[in-house]
N, C-alpha and C positions, 0 to 999 in steps of 0.2 A: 331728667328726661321723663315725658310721662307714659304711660301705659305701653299697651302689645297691640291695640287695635289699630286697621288702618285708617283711620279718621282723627289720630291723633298727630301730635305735633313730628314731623320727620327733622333728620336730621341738617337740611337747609334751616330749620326756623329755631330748632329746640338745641340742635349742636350735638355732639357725641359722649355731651357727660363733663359734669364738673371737671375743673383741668387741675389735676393732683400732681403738681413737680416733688413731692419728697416721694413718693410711689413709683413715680418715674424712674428715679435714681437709683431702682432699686430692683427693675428688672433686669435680667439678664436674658430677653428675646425679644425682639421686634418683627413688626408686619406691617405692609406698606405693599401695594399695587408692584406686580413683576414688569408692566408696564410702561415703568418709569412717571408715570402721572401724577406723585405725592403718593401721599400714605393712602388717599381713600381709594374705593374702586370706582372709575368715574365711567360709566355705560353711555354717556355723553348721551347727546337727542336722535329718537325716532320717529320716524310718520311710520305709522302701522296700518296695513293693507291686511296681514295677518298678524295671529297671535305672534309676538315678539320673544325670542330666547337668546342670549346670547354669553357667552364665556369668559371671563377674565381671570388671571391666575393673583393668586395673594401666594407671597412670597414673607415665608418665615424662617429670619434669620437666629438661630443660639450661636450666644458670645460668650458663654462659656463653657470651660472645657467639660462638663458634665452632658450627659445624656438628659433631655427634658421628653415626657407623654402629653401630648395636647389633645384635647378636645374640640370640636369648631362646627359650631351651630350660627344660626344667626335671631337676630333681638329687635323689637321696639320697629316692627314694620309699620312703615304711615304712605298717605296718601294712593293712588289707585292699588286696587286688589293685583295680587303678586305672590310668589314662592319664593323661595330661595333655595336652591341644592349643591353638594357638594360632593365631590368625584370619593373622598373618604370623610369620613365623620372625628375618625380618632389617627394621631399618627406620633411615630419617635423621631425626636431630632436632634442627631448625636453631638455632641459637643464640638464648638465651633465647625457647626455645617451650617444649609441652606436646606430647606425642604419648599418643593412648591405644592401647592390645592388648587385645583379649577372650583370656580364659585361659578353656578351657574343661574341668571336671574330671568325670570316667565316671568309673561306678562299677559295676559286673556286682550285680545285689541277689542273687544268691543264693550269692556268695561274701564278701558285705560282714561278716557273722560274725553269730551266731546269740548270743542272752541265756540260753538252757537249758542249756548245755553246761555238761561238769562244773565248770568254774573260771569260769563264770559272768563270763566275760574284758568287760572293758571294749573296745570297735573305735571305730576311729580309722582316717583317710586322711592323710595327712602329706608333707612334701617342701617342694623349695624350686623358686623360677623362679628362676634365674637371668639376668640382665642383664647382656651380655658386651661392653664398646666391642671394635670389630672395631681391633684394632694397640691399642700402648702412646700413643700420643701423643695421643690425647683423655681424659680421664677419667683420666690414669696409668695406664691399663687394669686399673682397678681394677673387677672383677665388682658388680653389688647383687645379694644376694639378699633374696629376697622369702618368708616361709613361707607357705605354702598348709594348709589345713584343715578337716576335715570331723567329725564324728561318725554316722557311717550307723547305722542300725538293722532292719534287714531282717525284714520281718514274716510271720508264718503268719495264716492265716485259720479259727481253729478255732469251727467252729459248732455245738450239740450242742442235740437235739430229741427228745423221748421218740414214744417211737413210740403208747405208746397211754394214757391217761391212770389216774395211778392212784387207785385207792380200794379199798373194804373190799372187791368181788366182785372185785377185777381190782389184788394187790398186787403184781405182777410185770411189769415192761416192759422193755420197751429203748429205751437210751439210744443213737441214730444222731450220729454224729459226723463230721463234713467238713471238710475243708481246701482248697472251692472254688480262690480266688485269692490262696492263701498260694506266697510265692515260696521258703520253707523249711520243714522238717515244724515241725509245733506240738505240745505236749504236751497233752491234755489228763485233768487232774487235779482227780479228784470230792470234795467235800467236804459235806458237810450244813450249808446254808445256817440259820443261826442270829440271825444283827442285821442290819440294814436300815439306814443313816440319809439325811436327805436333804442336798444340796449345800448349803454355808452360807458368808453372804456374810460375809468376815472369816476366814477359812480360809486356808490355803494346799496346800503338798502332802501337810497333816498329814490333808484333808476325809475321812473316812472313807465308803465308800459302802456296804461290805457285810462280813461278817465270816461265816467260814464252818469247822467243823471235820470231821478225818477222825481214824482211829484201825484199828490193824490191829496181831497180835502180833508184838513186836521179841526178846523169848525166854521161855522158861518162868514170867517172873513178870511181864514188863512188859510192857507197851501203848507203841506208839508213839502220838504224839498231833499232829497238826498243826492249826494255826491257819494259817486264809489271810485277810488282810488287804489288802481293796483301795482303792485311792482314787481321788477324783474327777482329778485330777493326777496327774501324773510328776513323778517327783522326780530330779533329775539324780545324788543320792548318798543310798541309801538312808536314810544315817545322820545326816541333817538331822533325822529324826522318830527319834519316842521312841514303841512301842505298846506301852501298858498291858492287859494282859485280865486280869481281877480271878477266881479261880475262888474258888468256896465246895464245896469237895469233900463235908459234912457237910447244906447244904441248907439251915442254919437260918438263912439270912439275913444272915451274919455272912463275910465275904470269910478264906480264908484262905491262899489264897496271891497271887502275882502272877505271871503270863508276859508278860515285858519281853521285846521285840525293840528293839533298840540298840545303839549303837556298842558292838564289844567290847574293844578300846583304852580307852575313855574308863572303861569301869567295871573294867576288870582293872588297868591301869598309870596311869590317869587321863590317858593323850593320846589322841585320835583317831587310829584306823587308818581307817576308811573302809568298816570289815568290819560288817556286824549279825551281831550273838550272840543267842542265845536263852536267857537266861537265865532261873531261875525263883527269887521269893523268898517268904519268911514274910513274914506278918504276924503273926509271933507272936516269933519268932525271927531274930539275926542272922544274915549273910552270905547268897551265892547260889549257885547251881549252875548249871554251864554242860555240855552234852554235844555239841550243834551250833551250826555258822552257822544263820544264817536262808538262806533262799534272798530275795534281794533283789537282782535285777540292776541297775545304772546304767540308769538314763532309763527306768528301769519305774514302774506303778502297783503291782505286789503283791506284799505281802514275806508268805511262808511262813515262820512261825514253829515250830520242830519243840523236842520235848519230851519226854522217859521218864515214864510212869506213878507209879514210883520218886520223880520228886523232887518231885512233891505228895504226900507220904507221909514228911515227919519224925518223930524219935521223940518221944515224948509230943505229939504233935500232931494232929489230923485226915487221916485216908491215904485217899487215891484207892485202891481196888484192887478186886478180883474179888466180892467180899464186899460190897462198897462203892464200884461201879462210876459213879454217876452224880455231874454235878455241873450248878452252874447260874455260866455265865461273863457280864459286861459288859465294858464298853473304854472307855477313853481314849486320845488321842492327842494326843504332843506336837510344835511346831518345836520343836526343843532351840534353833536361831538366836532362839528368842525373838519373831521379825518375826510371828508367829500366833499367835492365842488357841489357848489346849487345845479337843480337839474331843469331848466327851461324846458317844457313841456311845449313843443312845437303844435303852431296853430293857435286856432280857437273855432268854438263852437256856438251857436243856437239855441234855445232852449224857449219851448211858451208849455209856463209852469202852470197853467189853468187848460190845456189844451195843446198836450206834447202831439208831436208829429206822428209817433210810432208809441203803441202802449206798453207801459211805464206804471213803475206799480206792483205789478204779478209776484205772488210768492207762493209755493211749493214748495212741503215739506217732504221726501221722498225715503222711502225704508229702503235698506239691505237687499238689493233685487228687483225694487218698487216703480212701476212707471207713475206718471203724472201727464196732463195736460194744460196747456195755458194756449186762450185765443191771444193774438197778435194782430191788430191792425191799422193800418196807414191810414192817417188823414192826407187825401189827397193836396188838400188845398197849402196846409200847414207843413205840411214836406213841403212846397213852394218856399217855404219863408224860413224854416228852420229845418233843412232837411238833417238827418245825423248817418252817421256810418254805419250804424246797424242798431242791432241789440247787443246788449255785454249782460251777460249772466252771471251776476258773483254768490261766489258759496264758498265762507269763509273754511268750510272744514275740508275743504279737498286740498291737494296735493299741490307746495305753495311756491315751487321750483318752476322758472318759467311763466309765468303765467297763468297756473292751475288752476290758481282761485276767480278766475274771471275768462270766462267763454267770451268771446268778443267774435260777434256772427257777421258779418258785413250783408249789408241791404242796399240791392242798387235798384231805388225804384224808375225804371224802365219800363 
């Protein structure tokens, strides 16, 4: 194992230390979670609103008949900044008894690490307790360690309220945006709310709740395109689901391409990396085209799926483009583990990628407390033709239960 700093390897990637069975055989006390959870102390996963503390008891059994002195500190702390404390530091534990220690493991929430950042890093709390018999002559002064573990998540509070309602006298507002009791800034990222479904019993982390697109120019010919994608669940790896969104760039009914969000391992080399790709394919023609990840952080609800104008646009085929800006998209969603039915994402929607209905695009980055503002306005004519259900606001680092990560505003222009 290496080092003491927390930017070193933790105990998920580095392990607890070479595995010594003749050492083994040779102590006479063990430790292991009072819990019942296995030997390590497992703090399971938090979203953190505040700094994070919480108690688990380690339970240290002597098997034999002799009196043992322990010592119990803890070692080899990695990944986000953390303490570790203990209710006693030294204790006796008489022959063939049980002694328990509360371990108790902080956590600062606003350095526990962030899901928007560029590399979209997975955090982790990690280390070990160490159990030390005080001298060689109890236990052959052989140490137990114990790993400790966390998954923290430290949450923004991004809340976004239009200031005045729109319609045909009145196509222009602002969108107010807050990050009350977020203990990190949040992003918040506008899309035009386009599918709705409701929570369905037989689901998993695949439940789709709302489906929402944005689009803004990426160079002289193309459209960036984003699909945001939220679910009623978190999913602990984004790449457990498969999202289908079926686009008909031509309008007549007839699907012709597909925007896959999915592992991008399993369809480029056929293993799993763990990465979501954004893929786009024919329905007319083989293979697919990849230009981004999706944005899909571990233990979120909303995978942003991103896309070029460009690759709904094969040759001899029906093309997205300036001339031929609009399309009408649906969704499916899959487990790919199979343990969930697919989830048919009721409807479909509208979309003109050169000239959305309602604006599309907006991003605010918001501090701990921080207001923002974003204008909002309807094309009157283009709501005619592509009208959508509102605005959906996704902000991967808010709170991912329900719906959290995706404000979905309903706009009844009237």
């Amino acid at each position: 194992m290496e080092g003491s700093d927390h930017q070193h390897r933790g105990s998920s990637r580095g392990g607890s230390g070479l595995v010594q069975p003749a050492l083994s055989t040779k102590t006479q006390a063990v430790a292991f979670s009072e819990k019942g959870l296995g030997v390590s102390l497992n703090f399971g996963y938090a979203e953190l609103k505040e700094d994070y503390s919480e108690t688990l008891t380690l339970k240290i059994e002597n098997l034999s008949p002799h009196s043992g002195t322990f010592n119990i500190s803890s070692a080899l702390p990695s990944g986000s900044p953390h303490s570790v404390s203990f209710d006693e530091t030294s204790f006796v534990v008489p022959g063939e008894s049980t002694h328990f220690v509360d371990v108790t493991l902080n956590v600062p929430a606003a350095t526990a690490g962030v899901s928007n950042g560029a590399g979209l890093s997975f955090n982790e709390v990690a280390g070990l307790v160490m159990v030390t018999p005080q001298g060689s002559a109890f236990n052959n002064g052989i140490a137990l360690r114990v790993p400790y573990y966390l998954v923290p998540r430290a949450l923004s509070d991004i809340k976004t309220k239009l200031g005045s309602k729109l319609k045909p006298s009145n196509p222009t507002s602002t969108a107010n945006v807050t990050n009350e009791d977020g203990v990190i800034p949040g992003d918040a990222d506008f899309y035009a709310w386009g599918l709705s479904d409701g929570k369905e019993a037989g689901k998993g982390v695949n439940d789709v709740r709302a489906i929402g697109v944005q689009s803004f120019p990426f160079n002289a010919t193309n459209q960036f395109i984003g699909f945001s994608v939220n679910t009623y669940d978190r999913w602990s790896n984004a790449s457990t689901n498969e999202f289908d969104i079926f686009v008909d760039v031509n309008n007549d009914g007839t699907d012709d391409y597909v925007v896959v969000g999915v592992d991008q391992g399993a369809v480029q080399t056929g293993t799993f990396n763990g990465r979501m790709g954004s893929f786009v394919f024919s329905t007319r023609s083989a293979g697919a085209s990849i230009n981004f990840f999706a944005q899909a952080p571990t233990d979120s609800a909303a995978a942003n799926i991103f896309v070029l104008s460009s690759q709904l646009c094969r040759a001899g085929e029906p093309c997205l483009n300036a001339a031929n800006p609009r399309f009408t998209y649906s969704a499916v969603s899959f487990d790919v583990t199979e343990a969930n039915a697919p989830d048919e994402v009721d409807g479909s929607a509208k979309y003109n990628a050169w000239s959305p209905a309602i604006s599309t695009g907006g991003f605010q980055t918001v501090a701990p407390g921080g207001t923002a503002q974003e204008t909002i306005a309807v094309n009157a004519a283009e709501w005619a033709l592509t009208p959508a259900l509102g605005l959906m606001v996704t902000t991967v680092d808010n709170k991912s239960k329900n719906g959290g990560e995706a404000q979905t505003i309903p706009v009844d222009f009237k």
